[in-house]
N, CA, C and O atoms as a Tripos MOL2 file, in Angstrom:
@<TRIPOS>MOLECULE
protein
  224   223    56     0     0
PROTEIN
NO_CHARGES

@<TRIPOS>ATOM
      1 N           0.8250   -1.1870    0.0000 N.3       1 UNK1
      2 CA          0.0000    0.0000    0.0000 C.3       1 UNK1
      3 C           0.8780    1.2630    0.0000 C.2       1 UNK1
      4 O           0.4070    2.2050   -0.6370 O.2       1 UNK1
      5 N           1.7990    1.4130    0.4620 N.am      2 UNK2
      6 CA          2.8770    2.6690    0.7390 C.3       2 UNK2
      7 C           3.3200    2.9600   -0.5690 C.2       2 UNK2
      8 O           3.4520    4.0970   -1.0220 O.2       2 UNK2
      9 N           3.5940    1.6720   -1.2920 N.am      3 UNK3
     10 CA          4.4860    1.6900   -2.5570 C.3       3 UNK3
     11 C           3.6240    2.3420   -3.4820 C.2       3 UNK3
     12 O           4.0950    3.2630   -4.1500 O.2       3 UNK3
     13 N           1.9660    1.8750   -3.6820 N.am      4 UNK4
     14 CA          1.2910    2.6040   -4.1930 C.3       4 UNK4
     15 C           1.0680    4.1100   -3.9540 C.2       4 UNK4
     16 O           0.8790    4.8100   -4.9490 O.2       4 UNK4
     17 N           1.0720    4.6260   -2.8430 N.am      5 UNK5
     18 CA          0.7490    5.5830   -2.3100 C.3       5 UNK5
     19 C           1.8610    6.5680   -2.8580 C.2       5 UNK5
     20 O           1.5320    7.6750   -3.2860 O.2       5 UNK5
     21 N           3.4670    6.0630   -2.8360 N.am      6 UNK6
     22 CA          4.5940    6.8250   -3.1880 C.3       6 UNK6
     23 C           4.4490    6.8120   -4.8790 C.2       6 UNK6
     24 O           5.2480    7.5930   -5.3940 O.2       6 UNK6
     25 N           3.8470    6.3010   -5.5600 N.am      7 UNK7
     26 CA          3.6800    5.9930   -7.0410 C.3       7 UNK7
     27 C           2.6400    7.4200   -7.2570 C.2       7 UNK7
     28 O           3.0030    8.2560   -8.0840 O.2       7 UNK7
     29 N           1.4540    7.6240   -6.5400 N.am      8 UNK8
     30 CA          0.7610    8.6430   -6.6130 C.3       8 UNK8
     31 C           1.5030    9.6190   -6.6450 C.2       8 UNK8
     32 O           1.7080   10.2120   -7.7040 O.2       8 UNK8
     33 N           2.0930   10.0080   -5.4210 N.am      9 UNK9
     34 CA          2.8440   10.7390   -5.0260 C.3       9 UNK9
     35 C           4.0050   11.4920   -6.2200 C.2       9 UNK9
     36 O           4.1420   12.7050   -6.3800 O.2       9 UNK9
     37 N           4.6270   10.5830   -6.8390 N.am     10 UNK10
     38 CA          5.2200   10.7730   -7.9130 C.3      10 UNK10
     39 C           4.5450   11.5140   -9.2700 C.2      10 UNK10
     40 O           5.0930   12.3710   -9.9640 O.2      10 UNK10
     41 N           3.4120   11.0290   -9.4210 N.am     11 UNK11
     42 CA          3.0570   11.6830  -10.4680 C.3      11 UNK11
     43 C           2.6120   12.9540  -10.5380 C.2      11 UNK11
     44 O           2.7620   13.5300  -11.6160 O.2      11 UNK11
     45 N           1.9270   13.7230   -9.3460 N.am     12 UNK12
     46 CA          1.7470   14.5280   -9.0340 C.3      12 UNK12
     47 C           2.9750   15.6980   -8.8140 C.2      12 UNK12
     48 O           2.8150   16.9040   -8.6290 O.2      12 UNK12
     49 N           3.8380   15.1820   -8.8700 N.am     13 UNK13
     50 CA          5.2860   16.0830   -9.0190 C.3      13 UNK13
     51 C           5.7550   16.0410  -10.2010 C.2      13 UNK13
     52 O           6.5510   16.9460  -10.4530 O.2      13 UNK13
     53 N           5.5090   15.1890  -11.1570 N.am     14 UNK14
     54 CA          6.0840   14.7760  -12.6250 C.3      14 UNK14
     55 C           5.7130   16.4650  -12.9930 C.2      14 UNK14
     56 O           4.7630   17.1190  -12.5630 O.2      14 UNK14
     57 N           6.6700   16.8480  -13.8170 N.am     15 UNK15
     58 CA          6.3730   18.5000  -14.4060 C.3      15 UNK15
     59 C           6.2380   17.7530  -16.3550 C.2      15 UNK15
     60 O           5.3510   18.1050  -17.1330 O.2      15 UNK15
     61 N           7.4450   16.6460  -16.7270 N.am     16 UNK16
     62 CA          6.9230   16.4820  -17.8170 C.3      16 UNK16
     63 C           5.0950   16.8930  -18.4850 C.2      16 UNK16
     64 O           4.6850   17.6110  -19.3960 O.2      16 UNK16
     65 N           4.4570   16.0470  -17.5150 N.am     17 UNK17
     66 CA          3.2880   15.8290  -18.1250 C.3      17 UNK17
     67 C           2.5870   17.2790  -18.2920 C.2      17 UNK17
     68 O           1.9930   17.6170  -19.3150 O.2      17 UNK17
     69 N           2.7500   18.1270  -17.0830 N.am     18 UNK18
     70 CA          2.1920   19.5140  -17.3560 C.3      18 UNK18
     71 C           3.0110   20.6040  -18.0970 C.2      18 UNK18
     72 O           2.7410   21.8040  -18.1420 O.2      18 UNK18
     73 N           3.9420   20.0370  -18.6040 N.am     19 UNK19
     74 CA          4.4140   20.4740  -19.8460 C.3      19 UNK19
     75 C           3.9010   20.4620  -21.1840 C.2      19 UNK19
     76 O           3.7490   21.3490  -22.0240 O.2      19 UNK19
     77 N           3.6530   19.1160  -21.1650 N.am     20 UNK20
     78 CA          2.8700   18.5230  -22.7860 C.3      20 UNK20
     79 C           1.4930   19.0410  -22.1240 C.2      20 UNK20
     80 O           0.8070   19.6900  -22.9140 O.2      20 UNK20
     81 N           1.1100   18.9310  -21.2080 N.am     21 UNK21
     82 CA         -0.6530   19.5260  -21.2830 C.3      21 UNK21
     83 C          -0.6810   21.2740  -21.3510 C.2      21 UNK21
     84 O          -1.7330   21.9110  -21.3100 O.2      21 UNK21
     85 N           0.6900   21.9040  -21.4630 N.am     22 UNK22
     86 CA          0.3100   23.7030  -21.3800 C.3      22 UNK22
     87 C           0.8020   23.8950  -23.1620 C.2      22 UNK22
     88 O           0.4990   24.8920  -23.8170 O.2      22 UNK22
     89 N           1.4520   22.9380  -23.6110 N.am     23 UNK23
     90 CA          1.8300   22.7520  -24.6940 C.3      23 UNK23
     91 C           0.5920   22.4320  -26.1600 C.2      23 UNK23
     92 O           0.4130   22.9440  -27.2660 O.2      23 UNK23
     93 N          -0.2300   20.9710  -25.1280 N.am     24 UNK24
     94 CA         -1.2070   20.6360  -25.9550 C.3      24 UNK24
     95 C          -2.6700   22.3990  -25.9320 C.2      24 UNK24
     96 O          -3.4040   22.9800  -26.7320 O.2      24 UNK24
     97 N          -2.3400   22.4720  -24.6880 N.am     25 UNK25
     98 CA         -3.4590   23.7020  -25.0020 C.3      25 UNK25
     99 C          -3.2410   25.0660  -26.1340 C.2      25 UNK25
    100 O          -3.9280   25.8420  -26.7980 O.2      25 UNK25
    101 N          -1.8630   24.7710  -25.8560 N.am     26 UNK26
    102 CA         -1.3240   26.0850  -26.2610 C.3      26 UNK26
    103 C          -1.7700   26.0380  -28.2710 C.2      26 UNK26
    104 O          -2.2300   26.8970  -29.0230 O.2      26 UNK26
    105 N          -1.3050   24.4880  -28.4990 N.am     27 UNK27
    106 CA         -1.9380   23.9960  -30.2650 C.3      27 UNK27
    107 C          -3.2440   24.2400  -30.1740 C.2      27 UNK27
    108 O          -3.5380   25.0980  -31.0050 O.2      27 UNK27
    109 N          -4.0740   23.9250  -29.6170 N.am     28 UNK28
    110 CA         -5.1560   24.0370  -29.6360 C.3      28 UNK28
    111 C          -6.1310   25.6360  -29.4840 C.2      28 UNK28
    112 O          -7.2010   25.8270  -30.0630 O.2      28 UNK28
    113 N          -5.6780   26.2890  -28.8880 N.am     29 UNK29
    114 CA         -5.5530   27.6450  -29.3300 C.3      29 UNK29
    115 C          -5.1380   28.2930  -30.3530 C.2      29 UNK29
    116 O          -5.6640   29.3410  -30.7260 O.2      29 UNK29
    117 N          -4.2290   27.7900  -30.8750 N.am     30 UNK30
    118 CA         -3.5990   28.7210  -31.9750 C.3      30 UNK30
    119 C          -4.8120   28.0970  -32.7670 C.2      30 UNK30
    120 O          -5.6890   28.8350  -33.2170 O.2      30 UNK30
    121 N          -4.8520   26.7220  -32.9330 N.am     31 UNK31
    122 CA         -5.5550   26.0420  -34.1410 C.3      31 UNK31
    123 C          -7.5610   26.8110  -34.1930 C.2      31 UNK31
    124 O          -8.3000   26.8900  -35.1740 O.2      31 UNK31
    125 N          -7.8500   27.2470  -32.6770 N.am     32 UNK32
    126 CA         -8.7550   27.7610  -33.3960 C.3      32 UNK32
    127 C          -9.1830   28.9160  -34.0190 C.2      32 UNK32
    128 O         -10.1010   29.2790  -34.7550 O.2      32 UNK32
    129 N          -7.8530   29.5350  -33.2810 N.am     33 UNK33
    130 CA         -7.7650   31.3960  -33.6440 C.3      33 UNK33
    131 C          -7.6180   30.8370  -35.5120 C.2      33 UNK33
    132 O          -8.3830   31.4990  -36.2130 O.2      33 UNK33
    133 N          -6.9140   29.9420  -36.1910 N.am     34 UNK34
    134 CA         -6.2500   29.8980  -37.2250 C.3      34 UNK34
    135 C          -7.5530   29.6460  -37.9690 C.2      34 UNK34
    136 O          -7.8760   30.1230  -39.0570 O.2      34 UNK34
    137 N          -8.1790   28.8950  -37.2690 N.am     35 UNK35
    138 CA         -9.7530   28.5690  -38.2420 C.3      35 UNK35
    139 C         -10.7740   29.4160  -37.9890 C.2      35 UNK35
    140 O         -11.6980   29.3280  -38.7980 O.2      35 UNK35
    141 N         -10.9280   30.3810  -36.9330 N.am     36 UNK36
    142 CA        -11.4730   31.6350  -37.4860 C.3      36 UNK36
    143 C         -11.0060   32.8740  -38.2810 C.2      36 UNK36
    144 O         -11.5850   33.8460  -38.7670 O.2      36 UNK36
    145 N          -9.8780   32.5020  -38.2250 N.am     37 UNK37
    146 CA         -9.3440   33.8160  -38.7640 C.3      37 UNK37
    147 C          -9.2460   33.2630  -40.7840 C.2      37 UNK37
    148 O          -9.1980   34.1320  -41.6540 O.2      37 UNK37
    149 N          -9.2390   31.9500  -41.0800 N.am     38 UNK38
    150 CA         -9.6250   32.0150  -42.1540 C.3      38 UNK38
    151 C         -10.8980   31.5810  -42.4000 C.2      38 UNK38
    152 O         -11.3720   31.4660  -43.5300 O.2      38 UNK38
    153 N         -11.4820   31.3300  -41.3440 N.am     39 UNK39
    154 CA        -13.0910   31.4390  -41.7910 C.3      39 UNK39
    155 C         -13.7140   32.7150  -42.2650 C.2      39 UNK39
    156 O         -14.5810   32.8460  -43.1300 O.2      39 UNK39
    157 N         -12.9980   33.8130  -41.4020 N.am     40 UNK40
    158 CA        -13.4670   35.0540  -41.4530 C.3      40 UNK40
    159 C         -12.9770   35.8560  -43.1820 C.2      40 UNK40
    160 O         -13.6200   36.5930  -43.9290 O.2      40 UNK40
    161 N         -11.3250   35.1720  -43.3040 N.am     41 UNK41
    162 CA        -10.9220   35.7540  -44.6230 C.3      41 UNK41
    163 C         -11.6900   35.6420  -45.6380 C.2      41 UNK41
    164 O         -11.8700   36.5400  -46.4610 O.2      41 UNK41
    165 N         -12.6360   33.6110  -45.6900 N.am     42 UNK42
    166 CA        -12.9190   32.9550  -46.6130 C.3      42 UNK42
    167 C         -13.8860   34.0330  -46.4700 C.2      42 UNK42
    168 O         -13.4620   35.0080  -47.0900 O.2      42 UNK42
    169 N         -14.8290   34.2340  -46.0040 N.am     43 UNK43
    170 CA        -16.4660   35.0220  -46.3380 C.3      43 UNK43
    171 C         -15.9570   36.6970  -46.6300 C.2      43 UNK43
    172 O         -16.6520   37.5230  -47.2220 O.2      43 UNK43
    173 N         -15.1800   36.8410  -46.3080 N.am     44 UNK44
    174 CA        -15.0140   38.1810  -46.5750 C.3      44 UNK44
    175 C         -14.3130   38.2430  -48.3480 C.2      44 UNK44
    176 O         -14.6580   39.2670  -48.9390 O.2      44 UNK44
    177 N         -13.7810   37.6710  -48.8370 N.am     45 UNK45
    178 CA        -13.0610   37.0960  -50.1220 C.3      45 UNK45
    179 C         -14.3000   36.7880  -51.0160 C.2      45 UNK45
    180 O         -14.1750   37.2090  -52.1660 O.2      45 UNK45
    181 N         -15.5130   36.1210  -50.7270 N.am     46 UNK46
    182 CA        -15.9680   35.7700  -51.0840 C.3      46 UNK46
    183 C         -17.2760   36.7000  -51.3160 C.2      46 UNK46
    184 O         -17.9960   36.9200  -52.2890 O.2      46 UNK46
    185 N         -17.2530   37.0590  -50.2250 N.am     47 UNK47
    186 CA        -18.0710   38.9370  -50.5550 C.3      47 UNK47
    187 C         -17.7580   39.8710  -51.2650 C.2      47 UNK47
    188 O         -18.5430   40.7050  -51.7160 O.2      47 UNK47
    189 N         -16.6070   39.8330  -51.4330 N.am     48 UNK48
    190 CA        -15.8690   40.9920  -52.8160 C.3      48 UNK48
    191 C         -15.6050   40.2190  -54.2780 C.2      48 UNK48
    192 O         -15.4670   40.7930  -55.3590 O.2      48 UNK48
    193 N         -15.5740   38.9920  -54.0800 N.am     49 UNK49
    194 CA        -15.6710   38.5660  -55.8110 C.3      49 UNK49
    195 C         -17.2180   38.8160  -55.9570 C.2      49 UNK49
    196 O         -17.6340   39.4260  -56.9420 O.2      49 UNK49
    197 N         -18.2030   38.2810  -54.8370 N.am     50 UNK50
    198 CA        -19.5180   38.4030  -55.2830 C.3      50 UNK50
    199 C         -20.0430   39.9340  -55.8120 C.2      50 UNK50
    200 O         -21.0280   40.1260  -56.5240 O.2      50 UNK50
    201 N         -19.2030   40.8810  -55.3220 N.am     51 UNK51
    202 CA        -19.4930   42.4620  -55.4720 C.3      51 UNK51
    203 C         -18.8230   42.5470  -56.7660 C.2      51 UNK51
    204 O         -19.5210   42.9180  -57.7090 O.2      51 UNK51
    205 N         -17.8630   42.3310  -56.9360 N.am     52 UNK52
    206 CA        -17.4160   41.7980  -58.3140 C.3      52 UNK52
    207 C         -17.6410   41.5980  -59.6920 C.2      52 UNK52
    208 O         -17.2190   42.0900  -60.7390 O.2      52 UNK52
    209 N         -18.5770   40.5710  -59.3020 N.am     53 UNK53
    210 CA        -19.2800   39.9740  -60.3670 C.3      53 UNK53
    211 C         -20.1490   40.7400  -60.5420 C.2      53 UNK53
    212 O         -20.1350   41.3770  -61.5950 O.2      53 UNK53
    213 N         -21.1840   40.9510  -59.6090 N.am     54 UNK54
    214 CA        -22.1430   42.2100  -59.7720 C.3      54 UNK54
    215 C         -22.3130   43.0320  -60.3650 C.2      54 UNK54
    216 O         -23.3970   43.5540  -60.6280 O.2      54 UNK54
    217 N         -20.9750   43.4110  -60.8010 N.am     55 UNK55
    218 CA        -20.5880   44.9230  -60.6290 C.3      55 UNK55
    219 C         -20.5720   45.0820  -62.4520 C.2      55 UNK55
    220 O         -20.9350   46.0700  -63.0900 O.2      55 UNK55
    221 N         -20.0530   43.8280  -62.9760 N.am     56 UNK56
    222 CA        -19.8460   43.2030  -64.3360 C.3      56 UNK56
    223 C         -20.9850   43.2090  -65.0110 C.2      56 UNK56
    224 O         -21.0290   42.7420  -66.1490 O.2      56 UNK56
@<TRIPOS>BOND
     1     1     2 1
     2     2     3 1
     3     3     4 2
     4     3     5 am
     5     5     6 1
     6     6     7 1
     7     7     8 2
     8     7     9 am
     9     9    10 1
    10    10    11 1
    11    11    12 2
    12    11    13 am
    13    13    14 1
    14    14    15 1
    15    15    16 2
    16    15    17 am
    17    17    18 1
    18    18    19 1
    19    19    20 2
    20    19    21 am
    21    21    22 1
    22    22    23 1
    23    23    24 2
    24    23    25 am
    25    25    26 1
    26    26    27 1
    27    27    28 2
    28    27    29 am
    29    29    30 1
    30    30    31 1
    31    31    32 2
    32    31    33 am
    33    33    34 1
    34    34    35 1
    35    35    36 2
    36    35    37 am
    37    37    38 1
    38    38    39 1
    39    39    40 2
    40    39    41 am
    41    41    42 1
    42    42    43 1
    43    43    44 2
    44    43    45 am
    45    45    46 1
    46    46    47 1
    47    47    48 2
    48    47    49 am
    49    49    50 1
    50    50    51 1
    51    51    52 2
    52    51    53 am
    53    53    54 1
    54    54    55 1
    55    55    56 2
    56    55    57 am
    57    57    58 1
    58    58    59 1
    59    59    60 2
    60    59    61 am
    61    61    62 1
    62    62    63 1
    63    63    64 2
    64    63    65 am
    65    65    66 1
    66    66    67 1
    67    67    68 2
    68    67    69 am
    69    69    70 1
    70    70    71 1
    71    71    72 2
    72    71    73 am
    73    73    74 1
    74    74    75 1
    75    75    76 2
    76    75    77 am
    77    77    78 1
    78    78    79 1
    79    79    80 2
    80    79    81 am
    81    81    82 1
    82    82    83 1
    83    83    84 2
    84    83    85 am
    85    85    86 1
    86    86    87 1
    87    87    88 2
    88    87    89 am
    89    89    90 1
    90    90    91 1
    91    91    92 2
    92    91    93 am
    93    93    94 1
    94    94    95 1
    95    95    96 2
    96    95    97 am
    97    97    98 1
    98    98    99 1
    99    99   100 2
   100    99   101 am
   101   101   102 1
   102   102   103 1
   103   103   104 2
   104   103   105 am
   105   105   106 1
   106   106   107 1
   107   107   108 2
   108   107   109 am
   109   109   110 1
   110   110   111 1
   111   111   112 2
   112   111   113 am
   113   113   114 1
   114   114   115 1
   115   115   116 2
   116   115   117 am
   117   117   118 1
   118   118   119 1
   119   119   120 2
   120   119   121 am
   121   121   122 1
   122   122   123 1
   123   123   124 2
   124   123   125 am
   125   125   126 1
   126   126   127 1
   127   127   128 2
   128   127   129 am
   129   129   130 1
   130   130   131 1
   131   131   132 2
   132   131   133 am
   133   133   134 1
   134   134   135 1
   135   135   136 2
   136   135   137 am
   137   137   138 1
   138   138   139 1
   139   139   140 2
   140   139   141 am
   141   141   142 1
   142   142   143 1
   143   143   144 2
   144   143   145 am
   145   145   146 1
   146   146   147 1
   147   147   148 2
   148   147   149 am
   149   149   150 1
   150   150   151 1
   151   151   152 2
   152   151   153 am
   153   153   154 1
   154   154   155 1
   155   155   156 2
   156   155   157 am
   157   157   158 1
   158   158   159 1
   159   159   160 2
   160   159   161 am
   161   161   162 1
   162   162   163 1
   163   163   164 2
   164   163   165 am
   165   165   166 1
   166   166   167 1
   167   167   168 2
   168   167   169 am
   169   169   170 1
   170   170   171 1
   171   171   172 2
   172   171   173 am
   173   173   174 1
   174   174   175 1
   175   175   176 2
   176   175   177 am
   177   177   178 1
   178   178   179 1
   179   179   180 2
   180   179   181 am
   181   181   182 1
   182   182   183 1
   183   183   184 2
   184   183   185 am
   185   185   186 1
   186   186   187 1
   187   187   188 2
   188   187   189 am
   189   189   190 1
   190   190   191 1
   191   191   192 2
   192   191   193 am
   193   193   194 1
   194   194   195 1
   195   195   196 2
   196   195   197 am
   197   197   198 1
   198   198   199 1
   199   199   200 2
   200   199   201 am
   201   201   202 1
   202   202   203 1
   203   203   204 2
   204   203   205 am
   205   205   206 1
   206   206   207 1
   207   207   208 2
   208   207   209 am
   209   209   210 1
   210   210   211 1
   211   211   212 2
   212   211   213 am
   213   213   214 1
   214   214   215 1
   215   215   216 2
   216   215   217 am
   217   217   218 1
   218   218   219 1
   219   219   220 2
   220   219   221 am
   221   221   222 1
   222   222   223 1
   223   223   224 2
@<TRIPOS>SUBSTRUCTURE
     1 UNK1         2 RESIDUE 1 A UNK
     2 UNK2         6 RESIDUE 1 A UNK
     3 UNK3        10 RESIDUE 1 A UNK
     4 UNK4        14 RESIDUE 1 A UNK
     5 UNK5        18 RESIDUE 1 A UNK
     6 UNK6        22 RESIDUE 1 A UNK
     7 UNK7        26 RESIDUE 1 A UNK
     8 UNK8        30 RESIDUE 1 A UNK
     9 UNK9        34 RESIDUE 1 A UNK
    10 UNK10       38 RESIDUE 1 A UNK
    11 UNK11       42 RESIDUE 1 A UNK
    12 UNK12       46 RESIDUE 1 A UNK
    13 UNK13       50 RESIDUE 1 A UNK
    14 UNK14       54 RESIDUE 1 A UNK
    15 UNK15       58 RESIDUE 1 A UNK
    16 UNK16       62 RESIDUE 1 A UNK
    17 UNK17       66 RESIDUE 1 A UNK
    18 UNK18       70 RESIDUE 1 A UNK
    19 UNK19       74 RESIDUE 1 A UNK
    20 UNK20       78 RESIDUE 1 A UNK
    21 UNK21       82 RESIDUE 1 A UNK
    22 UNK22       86 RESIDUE 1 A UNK
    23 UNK23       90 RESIDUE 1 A UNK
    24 UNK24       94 RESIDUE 1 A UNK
    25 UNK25       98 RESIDUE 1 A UNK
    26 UNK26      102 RESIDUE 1 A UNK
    27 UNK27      106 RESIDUE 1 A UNK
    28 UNK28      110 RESIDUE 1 A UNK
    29 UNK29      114 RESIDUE 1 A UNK
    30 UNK30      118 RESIDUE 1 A UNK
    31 UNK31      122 RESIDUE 1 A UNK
    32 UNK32      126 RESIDUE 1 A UNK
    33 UNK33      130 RESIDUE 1 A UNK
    34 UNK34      134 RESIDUE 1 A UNK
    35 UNK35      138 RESIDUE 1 A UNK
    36 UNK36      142 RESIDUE 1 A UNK
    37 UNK37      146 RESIDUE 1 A UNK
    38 UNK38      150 RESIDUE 1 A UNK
    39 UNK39      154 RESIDUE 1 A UNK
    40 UNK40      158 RESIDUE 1 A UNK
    41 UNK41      162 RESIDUE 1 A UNK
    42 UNK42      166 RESIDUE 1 A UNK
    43 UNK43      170 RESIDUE 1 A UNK
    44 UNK44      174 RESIDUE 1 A UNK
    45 UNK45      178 RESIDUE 1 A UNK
    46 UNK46      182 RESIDUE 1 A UNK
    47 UNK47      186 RESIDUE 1 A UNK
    48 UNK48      190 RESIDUE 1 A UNK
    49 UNK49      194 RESIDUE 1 A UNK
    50 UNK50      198 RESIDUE 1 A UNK
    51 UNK51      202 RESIDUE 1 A UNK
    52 UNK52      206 RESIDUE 1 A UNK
    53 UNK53      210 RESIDUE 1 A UNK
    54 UNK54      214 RESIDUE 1 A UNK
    55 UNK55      218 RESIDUE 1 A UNK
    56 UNK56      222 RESIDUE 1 A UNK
């Protein structure tokens, strides 16, 4: 039971892992700023060819 207990103990000090988890958040942020920000380009791009054409 101790041995288990010192095994807990251990992981809770491990810094690896909250490394890769400030790391994994950190992708995951960028990745959604990156997909609004060309979501936002795509409709806006797509509003000026349509004015565009219009315009023709």
């Amino acid at each position: 039971m101790y041995q288990l207990m010192e095994w807990f103990k251990s992981i809770g000090r491990r810094e690896e892992g909250q490394d890769l988890l400030e790391y994994a958040l950190l992708i995951a942020l960028i990745a959604i700023v990156c997909v609004a920000a060309i979501t936002l380009a795509g409709t806006n791009v797509r509003d000026t060819f349509n004015n565009i054409a219009g315009s023709i």
